[in-house]
TIKEGU-888272 format. One record per residue (C-alpha): residue in one letter; y, x, z; residue number from 1. Coordinates in nm, 3 decimals, m for minus. Example, Ala and Ser with C-alpha at 12.3 -4.5 7.8 and 13.67 -1.06 7.14 Angstrom:
<lotis>
 code       Y       X       Z pos
    a  m0.450   1.230   0.780   1
    s  m0.106   1.367   0.714   2
</lotis>
This chain:
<lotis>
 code       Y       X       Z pos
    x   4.351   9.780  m0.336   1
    x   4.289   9.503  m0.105   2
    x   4.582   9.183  m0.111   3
    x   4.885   9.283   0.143   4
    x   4.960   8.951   0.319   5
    x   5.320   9.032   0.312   6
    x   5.317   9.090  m0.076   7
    x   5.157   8.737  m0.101   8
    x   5.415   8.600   0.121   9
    x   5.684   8.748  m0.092  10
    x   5.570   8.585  m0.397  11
    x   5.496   8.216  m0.233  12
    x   5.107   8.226  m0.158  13
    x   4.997   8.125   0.127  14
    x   4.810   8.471   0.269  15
    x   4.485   8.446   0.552  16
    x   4.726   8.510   0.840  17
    x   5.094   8.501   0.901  18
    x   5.254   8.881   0.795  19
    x   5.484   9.027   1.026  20
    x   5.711   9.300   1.049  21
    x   6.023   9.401   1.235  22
    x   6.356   9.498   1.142  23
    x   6.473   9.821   1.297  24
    x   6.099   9.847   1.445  25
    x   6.127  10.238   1.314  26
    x   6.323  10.358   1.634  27
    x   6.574  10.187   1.874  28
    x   6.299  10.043   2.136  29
    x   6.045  10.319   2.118  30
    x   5.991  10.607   2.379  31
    x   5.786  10.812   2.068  32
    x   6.120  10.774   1.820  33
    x   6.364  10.856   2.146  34
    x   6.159  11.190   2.146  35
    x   6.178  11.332   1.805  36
    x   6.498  11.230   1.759  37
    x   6.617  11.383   2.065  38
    x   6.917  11.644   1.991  39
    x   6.915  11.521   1.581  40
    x   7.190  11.385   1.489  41
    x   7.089  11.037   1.305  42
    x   7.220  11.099   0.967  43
    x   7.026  11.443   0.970  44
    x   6.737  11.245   1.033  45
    x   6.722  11.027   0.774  46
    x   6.741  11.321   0.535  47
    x   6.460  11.530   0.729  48
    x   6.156  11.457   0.500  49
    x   5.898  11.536   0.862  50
    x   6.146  11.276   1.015  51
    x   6.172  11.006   0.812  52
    x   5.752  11.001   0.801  53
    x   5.709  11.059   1.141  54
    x   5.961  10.736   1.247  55
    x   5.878  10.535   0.966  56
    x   5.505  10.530   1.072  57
    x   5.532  10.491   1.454  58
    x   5.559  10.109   1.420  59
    x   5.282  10.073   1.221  60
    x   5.053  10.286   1.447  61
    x   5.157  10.085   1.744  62
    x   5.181   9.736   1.613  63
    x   4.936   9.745   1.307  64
    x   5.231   9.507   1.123  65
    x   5.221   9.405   0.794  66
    x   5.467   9.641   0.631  67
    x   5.663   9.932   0.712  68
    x   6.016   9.930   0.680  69
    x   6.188  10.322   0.578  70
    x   6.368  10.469   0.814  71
    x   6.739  10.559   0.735  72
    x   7.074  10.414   0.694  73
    x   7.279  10.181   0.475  74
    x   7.522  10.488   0.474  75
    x   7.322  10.735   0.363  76
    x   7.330  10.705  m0.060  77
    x   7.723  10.730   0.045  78
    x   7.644  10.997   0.244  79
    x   7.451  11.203  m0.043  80
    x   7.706  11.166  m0.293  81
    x   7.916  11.366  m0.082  82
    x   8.170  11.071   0.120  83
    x   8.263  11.232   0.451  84
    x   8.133  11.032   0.695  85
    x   7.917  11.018   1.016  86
    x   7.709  10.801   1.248  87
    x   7.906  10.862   1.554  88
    x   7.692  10.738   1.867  89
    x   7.814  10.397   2.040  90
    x   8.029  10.351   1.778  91
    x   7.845  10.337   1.397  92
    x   7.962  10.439   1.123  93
    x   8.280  10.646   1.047  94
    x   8.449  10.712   0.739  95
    x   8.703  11.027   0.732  96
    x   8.894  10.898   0.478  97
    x   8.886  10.486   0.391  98
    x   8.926  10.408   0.037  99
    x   9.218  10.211   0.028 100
    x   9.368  10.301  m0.377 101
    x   9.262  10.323  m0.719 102
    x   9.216  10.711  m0.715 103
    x   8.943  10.708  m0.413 104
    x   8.743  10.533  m0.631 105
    x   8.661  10.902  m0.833 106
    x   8.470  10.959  m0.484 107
    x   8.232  10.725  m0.569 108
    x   8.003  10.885  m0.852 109
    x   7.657  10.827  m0.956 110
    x   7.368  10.878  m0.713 111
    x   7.145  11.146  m0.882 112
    x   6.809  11.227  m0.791 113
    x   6.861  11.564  m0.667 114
    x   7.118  11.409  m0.429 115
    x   6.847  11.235  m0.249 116
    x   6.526  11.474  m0.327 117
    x   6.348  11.492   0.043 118
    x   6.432  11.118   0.090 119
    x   6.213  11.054  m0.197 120
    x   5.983  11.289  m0.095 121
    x   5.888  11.123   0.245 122
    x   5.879  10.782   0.052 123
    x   5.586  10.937  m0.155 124
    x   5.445  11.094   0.151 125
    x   5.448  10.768   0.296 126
    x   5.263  10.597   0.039 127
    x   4.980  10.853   0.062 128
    x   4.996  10.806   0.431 129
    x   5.032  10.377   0.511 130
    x   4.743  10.345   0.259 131
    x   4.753   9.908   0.201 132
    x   5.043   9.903   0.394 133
    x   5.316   9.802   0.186 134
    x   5.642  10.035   0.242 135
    x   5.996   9.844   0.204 136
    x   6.301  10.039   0.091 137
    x   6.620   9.942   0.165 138
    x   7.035   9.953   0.069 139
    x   7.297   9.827   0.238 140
    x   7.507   9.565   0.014 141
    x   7.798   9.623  m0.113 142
    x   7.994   9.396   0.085 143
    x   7.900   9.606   0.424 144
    x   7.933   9.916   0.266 145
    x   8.301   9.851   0.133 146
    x   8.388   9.731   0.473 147
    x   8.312  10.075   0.627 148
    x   8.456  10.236   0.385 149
    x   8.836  10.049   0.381 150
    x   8.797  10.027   0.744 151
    x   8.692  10.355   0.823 152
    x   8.394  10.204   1.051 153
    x   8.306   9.913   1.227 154
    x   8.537   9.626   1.247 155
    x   8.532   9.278   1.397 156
    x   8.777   9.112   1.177 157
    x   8.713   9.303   0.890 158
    x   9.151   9.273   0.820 159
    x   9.197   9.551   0.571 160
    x   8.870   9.487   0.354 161
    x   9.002   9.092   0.327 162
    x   9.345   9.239   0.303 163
    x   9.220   9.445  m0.003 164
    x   9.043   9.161  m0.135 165
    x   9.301   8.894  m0.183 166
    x   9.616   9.177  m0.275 167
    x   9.457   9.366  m0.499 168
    x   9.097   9.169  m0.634 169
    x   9.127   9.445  m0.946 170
    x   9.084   9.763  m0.707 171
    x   8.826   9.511  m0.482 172
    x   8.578   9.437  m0.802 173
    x   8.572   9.829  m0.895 174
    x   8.502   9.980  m0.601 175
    x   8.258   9.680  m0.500 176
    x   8.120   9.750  m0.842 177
    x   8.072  10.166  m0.779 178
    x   7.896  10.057  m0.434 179
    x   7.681   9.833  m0.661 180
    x   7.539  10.071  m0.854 181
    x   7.505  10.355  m0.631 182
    x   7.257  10.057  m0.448 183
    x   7.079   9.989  m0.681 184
    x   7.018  10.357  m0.816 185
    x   6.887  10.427  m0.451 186
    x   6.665  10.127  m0.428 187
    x   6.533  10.224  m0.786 188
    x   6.451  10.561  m0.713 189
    x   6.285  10.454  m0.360 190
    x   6.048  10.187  m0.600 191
    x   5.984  10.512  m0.873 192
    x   5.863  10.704  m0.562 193
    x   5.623  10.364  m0.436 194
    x   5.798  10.137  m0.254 195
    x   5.667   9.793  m0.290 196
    x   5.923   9.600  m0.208 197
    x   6.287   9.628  m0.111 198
    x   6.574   9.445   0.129 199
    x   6.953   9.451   0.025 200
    x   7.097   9.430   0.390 201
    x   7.474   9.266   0.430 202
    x   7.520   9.277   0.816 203
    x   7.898   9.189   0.746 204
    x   7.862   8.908   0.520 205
    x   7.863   8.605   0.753 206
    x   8.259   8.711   0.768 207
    x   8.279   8.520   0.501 208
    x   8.372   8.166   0.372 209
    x   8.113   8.052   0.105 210
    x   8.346   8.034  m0.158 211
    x   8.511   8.397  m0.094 212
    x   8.143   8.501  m0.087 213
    x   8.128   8.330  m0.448 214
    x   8.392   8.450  m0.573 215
    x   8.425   8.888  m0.452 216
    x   8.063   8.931  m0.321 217
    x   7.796   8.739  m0.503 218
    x   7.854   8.937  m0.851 219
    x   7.802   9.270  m0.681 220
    x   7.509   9.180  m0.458 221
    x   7.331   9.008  m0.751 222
    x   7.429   9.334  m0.990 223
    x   7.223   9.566  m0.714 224
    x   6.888   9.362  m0.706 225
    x   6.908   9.344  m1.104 226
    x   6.889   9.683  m1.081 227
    x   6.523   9.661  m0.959 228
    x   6.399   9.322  m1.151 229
    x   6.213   9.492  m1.445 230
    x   6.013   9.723  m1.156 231
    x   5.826   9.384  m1.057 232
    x   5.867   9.451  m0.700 233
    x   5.990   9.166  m0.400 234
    x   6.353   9.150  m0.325 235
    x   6.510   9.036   0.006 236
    x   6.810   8.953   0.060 237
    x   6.906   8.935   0.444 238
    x   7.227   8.892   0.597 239
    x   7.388   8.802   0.990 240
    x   7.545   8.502   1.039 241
    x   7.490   8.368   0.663 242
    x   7.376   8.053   0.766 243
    x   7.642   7.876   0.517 244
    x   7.572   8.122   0.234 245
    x   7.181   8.110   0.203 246
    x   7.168   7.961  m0.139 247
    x   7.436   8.157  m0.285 248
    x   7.239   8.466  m0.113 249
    x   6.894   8.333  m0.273 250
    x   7.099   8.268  m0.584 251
    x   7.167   8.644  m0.630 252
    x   6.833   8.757  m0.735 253
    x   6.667   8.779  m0.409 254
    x   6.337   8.647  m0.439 255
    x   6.312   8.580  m0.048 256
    x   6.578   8.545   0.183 257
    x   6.616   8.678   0.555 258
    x   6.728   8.384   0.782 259
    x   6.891   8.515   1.100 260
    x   6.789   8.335   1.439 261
    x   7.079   8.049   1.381 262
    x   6.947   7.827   1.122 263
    x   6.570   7.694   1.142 264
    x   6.342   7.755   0.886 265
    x   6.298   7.458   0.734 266
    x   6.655   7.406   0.739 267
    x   6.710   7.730   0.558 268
    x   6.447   7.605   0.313 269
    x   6.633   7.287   0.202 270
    x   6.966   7.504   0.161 271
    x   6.777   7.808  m0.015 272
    x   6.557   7.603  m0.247 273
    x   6.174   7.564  m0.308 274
    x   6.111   7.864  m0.453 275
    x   6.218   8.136  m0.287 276
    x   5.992   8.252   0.068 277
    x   6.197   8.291   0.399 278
    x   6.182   8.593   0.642 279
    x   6.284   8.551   1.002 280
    x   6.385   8.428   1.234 281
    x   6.336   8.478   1.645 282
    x   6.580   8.528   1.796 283
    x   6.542   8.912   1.879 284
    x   6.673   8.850   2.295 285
    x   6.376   8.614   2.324 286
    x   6.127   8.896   2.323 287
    x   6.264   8.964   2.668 288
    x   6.141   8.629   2.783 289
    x   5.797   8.571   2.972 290
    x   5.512   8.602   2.754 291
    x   5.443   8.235   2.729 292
    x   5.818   8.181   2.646 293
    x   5.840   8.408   2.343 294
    x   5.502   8.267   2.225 295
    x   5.606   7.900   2.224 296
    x   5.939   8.002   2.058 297
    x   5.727   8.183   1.781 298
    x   5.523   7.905   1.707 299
    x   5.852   7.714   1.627 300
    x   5.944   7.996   1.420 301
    x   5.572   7.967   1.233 302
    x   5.577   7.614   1.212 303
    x   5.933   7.587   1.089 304
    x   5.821   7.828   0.808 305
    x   5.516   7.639   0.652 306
    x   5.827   7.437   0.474 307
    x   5.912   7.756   0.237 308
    x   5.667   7.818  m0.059 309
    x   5.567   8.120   0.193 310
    x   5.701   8.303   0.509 311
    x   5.701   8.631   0.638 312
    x   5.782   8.653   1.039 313
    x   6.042   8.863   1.152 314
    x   6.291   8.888   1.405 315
    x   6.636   8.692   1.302 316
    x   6.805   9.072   1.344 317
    x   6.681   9.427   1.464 318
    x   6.483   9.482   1.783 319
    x   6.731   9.552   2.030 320
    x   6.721   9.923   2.194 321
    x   6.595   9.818   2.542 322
    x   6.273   9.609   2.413 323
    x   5.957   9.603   2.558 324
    x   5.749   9.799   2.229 325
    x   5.372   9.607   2.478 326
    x   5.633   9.235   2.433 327
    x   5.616   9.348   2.058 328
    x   5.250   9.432   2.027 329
    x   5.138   9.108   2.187 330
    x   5.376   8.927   1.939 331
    x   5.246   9.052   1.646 332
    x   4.862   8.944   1.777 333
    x   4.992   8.625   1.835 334
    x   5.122   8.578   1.509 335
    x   4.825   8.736   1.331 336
    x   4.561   8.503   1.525 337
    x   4.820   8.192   1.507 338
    x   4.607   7.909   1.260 339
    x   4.834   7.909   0.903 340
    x   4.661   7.569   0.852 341
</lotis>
């Protein structure tokens, strides 16, 4: 099988050209994903086997990136085990009933196989399908996830999940813990099927002051990419607005680390460490900028990156819904053709 740049990238070679993927590139911006998903309801989607092929590939047929991230949710292992929840449109996701006490916790049980069957059927399809292309599968951490779930959805102060975590730290660590290992029993089983490598996604986490990261989050989030270190596959870790917890994020296990579009590269570097690679980090509203604009501001990116041990180009967060999928394209030639010398 011939060398995937972004697998080299991941382990801190330096590969021929500059890999490249997006995150959220299966969907949001493009008219082909607007189509098939028309009238599905997105958490049926990510457990339609067709589906999650057909949307997981689109990117890659358009864009020819580097690796192909699988479409679903960071709800959806909670979702299998039988939590009643939904992706409600405009609004994210909603929990029926928010875990807020000790005896919730019982609706947290193992993720079995059978609970997730045509997920990790399209996984294996995929494989067949993408070829050289590397397929990433995904969880959301366990930070996120318990934030949903004590909220009850989206939140912008996040006041009962901190509320939680300072009354009761007892209750916090358990159900953080159950979230833990229902992650990493979905990113194993996504791996088993032929995933290549896998991101642990905490969209939440920047909430947080390094040391409460430390001290309630870092445990759990390190206890989920354990999960997957005998499989020999790369882990990255990626959070929004982490800019103060990047070492303690690299420090978890994650063997690169997303940078959102706040921090420079080689800033990030010094505060991750030497050894770990970098993903990121353009700032995903530039891509709406003339052509010459979003090129200059991607050589920064590039240029910034040369200071990790290697770098994978992405986006600092997920395309945005009303992108320009031709602004994409001609990104992802000018990263391919920019010199890596």
């Amino acid at each position: 099988m011939p060398v995937s740049p972004f697998l080299q990238a991941c382990r801190g070679e330096r590969p021929a050209h500059t890999p490249v993927w997006f995150m959220r590139q299966a969907g949001r911006s493009l008219p082909e994903y607007r189509a098939v998903r028309a009238e599905v309801p997105m958490l049926e989607s990510c457990f339609r086997t067709d589906l999650v092929v057909e949307i997981t590939m689109q990117p890659v047929r358009r864009y020819g990136v580097d690796a192909a991230i699988f479409f679903s949710d960071i709800v959806v292992p909670l979702k299998a085990i039988g939590v009643d929840l939904d992706i409600v449109p405009g609004t994210g996701p909603v929990v029926a009933e928010p875990i807020r006490s000790a005896e919730q916790l019982t609706a947290l049980r193992d993720l079995e196989p059978d609970d997730v069957g045509t997920i990790t059927a399209a996984v294996e399809a995929l494989v067949d399908e993408l070829g050289d292309t590397p397929l990433i599968g995904f969880a959301g951490a366990p930070f996120t996830l318990a934030s949903y779930l004590i909220e009850g959805g989206p939140s912008r102060d996040h006041r009962r999940t901190k509320q939680l975590m300072y009354s009761d730290p007892d209750l916090w660590h358990a159900l953080l813990g159950r979230i833990a290992r229902i992650g990493g029993q979905f990113l194993r089983l996504q791996v088993q099927h032929g995933a290549r490598a896998i991101q642990l996604f905490d969209s939440w986490a920047g909430a947080l002051s390094l040391e409460e990261y430390q001290t309630f989050v870092q445990p759990h989030s390190a206890a989920v990419l354990a999960e997957v270190a005998d499989l020999g596959v790369p882990r990255i870790h990626f959070g929004v607005g982490t800019g103060e917890l990047l070492g303690a994020m690299g420090e978890a296990g994650a063997d690169v680390v997303g940078v959102d579009w706040r921090v420079p590269l080689d800033a990030a570097t010094r505060r991750i460490g030497p050894e770990r690679a970098v993903q990121g980090n353009l700032d995903p509203t530039v891509v709406f900028a003339p052509t010459e604009v979003v090129h200059e501001r991607a050589a920064r990116v590039i240029a910034a990156g040369k200071a990790a041990p290697g770098h994978i180009f992405n986006l600092g967060h997920g395309v945005l819904p009303d992108t320009d999928p031709d602004a994409l394209a001609r990104l992802v030639d000018f990263v391919h053709e920019y010199p890596v010398g």
